[in-house]
N, C-alpha and C positions, 0 to 999 in steps of 0.2 A: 542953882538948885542941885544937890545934890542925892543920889539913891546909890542903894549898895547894890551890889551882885551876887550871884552865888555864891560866893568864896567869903561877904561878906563885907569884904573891899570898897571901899565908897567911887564914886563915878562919879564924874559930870557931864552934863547932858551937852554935848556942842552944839556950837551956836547956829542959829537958824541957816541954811545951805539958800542962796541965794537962786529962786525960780529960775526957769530959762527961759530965755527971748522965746517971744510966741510970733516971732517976724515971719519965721520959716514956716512955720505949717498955716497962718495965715496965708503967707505964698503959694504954698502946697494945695488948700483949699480951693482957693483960686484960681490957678493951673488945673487942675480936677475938674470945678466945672467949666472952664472954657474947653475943655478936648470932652465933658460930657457933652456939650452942649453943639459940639463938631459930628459926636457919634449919632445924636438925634436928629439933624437936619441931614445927615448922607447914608445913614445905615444902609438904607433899603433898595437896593439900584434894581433897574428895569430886568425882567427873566424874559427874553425874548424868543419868539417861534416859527426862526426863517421855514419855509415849505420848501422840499427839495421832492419831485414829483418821480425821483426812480429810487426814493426811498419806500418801500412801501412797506405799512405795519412798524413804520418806526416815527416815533415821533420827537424832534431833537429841538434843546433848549439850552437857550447861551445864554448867562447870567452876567450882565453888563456890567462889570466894573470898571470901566473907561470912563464913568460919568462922576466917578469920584471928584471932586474938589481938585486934585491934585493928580489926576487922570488915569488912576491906576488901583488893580487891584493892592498893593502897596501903602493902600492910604489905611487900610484896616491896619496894618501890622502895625505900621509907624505910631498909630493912636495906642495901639496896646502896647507896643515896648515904650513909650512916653511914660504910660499909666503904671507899667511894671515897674519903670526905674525910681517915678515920684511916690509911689506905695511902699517900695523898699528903700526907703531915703538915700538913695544913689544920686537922685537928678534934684538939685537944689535954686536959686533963685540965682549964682553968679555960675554956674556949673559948666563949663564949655561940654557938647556932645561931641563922638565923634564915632563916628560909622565904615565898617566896609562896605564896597556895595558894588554892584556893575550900573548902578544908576536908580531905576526907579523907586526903591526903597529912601535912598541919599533924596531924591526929589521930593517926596510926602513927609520924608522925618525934618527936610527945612522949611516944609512949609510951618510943622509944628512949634519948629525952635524959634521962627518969627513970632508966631502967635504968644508963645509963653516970653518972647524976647530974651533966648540963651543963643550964646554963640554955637556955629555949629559946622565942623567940618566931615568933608567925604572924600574918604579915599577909593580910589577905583581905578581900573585899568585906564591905559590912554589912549586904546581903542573905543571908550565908550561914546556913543553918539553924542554928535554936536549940539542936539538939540534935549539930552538930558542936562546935559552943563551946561547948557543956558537958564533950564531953569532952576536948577538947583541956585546957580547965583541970583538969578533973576528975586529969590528968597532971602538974598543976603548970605548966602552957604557958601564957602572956602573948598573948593574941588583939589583935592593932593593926591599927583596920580602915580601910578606905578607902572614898570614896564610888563611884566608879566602877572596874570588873573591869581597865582599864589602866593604874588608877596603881601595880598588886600588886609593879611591879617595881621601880620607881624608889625607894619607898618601904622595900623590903626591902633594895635596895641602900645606900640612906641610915643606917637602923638600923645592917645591921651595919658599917660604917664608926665611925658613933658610937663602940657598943658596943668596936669592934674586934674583932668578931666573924667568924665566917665564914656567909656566904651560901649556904645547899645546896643551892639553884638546879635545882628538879628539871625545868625546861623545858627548861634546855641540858644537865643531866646525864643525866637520866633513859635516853636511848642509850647514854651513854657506859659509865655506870654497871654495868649490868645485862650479866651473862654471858650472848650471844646463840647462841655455840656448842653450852650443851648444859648440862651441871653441875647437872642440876634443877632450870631456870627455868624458868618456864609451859609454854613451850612441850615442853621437852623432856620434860616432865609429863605433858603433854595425849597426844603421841603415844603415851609408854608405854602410858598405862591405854588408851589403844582398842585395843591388841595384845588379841587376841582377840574382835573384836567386827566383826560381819558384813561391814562395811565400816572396817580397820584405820583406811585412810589417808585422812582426810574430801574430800570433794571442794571441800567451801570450810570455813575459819576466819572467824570475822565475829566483826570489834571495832572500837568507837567509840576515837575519839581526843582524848585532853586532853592531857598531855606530847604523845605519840607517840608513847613510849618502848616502850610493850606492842605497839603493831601493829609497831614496827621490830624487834623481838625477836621475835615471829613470822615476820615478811617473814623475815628475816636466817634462820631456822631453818630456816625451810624451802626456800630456797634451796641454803644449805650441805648438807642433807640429800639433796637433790638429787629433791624431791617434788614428786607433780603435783597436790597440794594448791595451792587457791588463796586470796589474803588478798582478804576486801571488808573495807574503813574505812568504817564509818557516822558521819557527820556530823549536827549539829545549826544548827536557826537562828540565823541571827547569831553564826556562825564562821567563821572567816578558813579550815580547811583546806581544805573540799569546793573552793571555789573556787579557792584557790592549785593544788592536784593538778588543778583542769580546765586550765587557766588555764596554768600552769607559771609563773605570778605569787608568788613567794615572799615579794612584799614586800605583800600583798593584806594588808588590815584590815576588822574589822568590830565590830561593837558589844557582842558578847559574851552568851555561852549562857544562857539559864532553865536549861537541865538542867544540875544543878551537877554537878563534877568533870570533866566533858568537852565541847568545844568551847572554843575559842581567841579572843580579839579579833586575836590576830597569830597567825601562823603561827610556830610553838616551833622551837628550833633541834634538839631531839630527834624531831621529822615527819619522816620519811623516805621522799618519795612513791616513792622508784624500788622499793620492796618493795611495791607497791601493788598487785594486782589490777585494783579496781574501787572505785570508792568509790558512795556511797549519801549521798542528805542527806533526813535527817526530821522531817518537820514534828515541835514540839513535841508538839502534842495526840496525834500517832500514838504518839510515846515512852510521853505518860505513861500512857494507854490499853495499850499491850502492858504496859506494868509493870502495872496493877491485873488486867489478863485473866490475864497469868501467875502471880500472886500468887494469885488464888482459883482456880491449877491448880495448884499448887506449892504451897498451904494455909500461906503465909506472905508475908509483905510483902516483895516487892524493891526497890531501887532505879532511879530514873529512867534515871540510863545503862543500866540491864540490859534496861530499856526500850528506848531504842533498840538496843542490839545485837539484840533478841528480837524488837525489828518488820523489820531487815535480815535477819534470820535466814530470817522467813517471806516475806521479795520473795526473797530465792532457792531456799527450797524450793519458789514458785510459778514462779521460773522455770525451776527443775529439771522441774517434773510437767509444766509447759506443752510442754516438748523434750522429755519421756519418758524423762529419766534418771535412776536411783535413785544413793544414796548417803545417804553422814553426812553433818552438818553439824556445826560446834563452836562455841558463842559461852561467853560469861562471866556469871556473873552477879559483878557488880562488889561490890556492898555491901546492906546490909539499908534494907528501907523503912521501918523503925522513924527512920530520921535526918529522912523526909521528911512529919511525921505532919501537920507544920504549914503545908505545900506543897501537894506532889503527892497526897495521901491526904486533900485539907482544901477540901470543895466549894465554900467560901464564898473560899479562895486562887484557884479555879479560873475560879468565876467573876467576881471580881475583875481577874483577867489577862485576861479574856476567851476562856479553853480550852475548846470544848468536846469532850471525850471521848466523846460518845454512839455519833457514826457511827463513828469507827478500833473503839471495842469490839464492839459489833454485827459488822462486817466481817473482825477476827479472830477473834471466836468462830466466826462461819461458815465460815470458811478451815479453821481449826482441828477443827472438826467435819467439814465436808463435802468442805473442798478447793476450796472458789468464793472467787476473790480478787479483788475488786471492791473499788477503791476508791473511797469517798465521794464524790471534787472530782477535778476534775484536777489537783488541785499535782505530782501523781506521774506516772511509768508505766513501765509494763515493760520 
C-alpha cells in the first residue's frame, strides 16, 4: 500500500514490527505480587510500651521491627528497593542482584531474591557478624567481603558490571525507594497505633542512621503531616553523618561504625539532614550498654542500633523532665541481639576493643529507675 507525503513523494508503509515477548512483565507481574503479598502479611509490627518508673510524664514506645520475616527493620527497605528496581525495568527474571551492605539489608534482599528466584550476591566488610552470613547464605546469597567498610561500594559496583547485573544500591536508593507520604510505611504506622494513647502525637521520634533512608521517611512524614512531632538522628563513632549535619559538610568522611547496620564512612546520598531536628552522636560503649540494660527489661536480646536509638531516647526523656515537659517518645527497635552473640553479648569481644559497659549501665539503670541522669565522662552533655 502505498501513500504520498508532503513533498508529494509516494511511501510505503513498512511492514508490521513484530510484538514483544510479553514473558517479562508476566514475570514482573508476578514478582509484584508475591513482595505485595509479603508487604500484607508483615507491614504492621507490634509498637510496644516497656514502663520504666523513674521516667515520669514520659511515656516511651519501641516499634518492633525484629518480628519481620527476615528479623530486621531491613525487611521494609529490601521489599521497596525489589519493587523500585522491577517498576524501573532494572530487576528482570534472569537478573543477578548485587548489594553493599554491613549485613542486615544483604539478609532481607536474599531473602527476596529466593522468593522471586534471582541470584543474589553481598558485599560487606569481613568483620560482619557470623551469624548475618549465615543467614544471608542460609537464602542461597553469595557473601564477597572486603577488608575495609569503604571499599563496599566500588566493589559492588564492579561485581554487578561483571555479572551484568544490577546493583540495588540501598545508600542512594533507600529515600528514593520508600513511600514517604503515607501507604503504611513506618511511619505512617507508628502514628496510627498511638491513636488512642495519652499522648497521640509523640513529642520526639528518635532513630539512628545507616542509609538515612528511615529518619528521611520520618522527617518527610511528618512534615507533610504537618506535626509538631520532632526527629532526633542518633549517630555513632566514627561516622561521617553527626558531623556532615553540624558541619553542613556533605563531603565529611570517616572510618566507619563498630555498631553494625548504622553509621556511615561517607555521608549516604539517601541522609537527608533538612528533615532533622537534632541529632545526637554516641559513644559506642553507651550503645552497647542501652542494648544489654534494655534487653534484661525487655527479657530478650536486642540489637546494637536499638542500642543506640534507646540511649538517644533516654538524653531526651532527660531533657524533657529537666524542662518539666511530659509527653511520648518513639524509637525502634531495629533487629534482634541474637545476630550479635559473638560481638556485643561476647565479654571477651568487649574487652578485646577495649568497651567498657560498666559505667553507661550503672547510669541508665539509675535514670531508669530513678530519673538521675548523670553521665559517667564528659564525652557528652545536655
Amino acid at each position: 500500500m502505498q501513500n504520498s507525503n508532503s513533498t508529494g513523494q509516494s511511501t510505503t508503509c513498512p511492514p508490521l514490527a513484530r510484538l514483544p515477548d510479553c514473558a517479562e512483565r508476566a514475570w514482573s507481574r508476578s514478582a509484584i505480587a508475591l513482595l505485595q503479598g509479603d508487604g500484607h502479611r508483615s507491614a504492621d509490627t507490634h509498637l510496644l510500651k516497656p514502663l520504666f518508673p523513674g521516667l515520669k510524664g514520659i511515656s516511651v514506645y519501641l516499634k518492633d521491627e525484629s518480628t519481620h520475616p527476615t528479623g530486621s527493620l531491613k525487611h521494609r527497605l529490601a521489599r521497596s528497593l525489589f519493587l523500585y528496581g522491577i517498576c524501573n525495568g532494572k530487576i528482570r527474571q534472569t537478573t543477578t542482584l548485587v548489594e553493599a551492605s554491613s549485613g542486615s539489608t544483604a539478609v532481607s534482599e536474599a531473602y527476596f531474591a529466593k522468593l522471586l528466584g534471582l541470584r543474589f550476591i553481598a558485599v560487606m566488610p569481613r568483620s560482619t557478624s557470623r551469624q548475618k552470613i549465615e543467614a544471608i547464605q542460609s537464602f542461597g546469597g553469595i557473601c564477597q567481603f572486603v577488608e575495609r567498610a569503604s571499599d563496599v561500594y566500588d566493589e559492588a559496583i564492579r561485581i554487578a558490571e561483571q555479572t551484568k547485573g544490577y546493583y540495588l544500591d540501598q545508600f542512594t536508593n533507600a529515600e528514593r525507594a520508600t513511600e514517604w507520604r503515607g501507604n503504611n510505611n513506618i511511619a505512617d504506622s507508628i502514628f496510627r497505633q498511638m491513636e488512642g494513647e495519652e499522648y497521640p502525637v509523640p513529642e520526639w521520634l528518635v532513630m539512628s542512621a545507616g542509609t538515612g533512608g528511615t529518619s528521611a521517611t520520618l522527617g518527610r512524614f511528618i512534615r507533610y503531616k504537618n506535626l509538631e512531632t520532632r526527629l532526633c538522628v542518633v549517630d555513632v563513632e566514627n561516622s561521617a553523618f553527626y558531623e556532615a549535619w553540624r558541619t553542613g559538610d556533605m563531603q565529611m568522611t570517616a572510618s566507619g561504625s563498630r555498631i553494625e547496620g548504622i553509621g556511615r564512612p561517607r555521608v549516604e546520598p539517601s541522609f537527608v539532614p533538612g528533615v532533622i531536628d537534632h541529632m545526637i552522636r554516641v559513644p559506642d560503649a553507651a550503645s552497647i550498654a542501652a542494648a544489654h540494660v534494655l534487653s534484661e527489661r525487655l527479657f530478650r536480646q536486642i540489637g546494637g542500633s536499638t542500642g543506640t536509638n534507646f540511649f538517644g531516647l533516654c538524653w531526651i526523656a532527660a531533657t524533657m523532665m529537666r524542662e518539666g515537659r511530659s509527653g511520648s517518645i518513639v524509637s525502634l527497635i531495629c533487629d534482634s541481639g541474637q545476630r550479635y552473640a559473638d560481638t556485643f553479648y561476647n565479654a571477651e569481644w568487649l574487652r578485646e576493643n577495649g568497651i567498657d559497659i560498666a559505667p553507661y549501665r550503672q547510669m541508665l539503670n539509675r535514670f531508669l529507675d530513678h530519673g538521675e541522669f548523670t553521665l559517667p565522662d564528659n564525652s557528652m552533655r545536655l
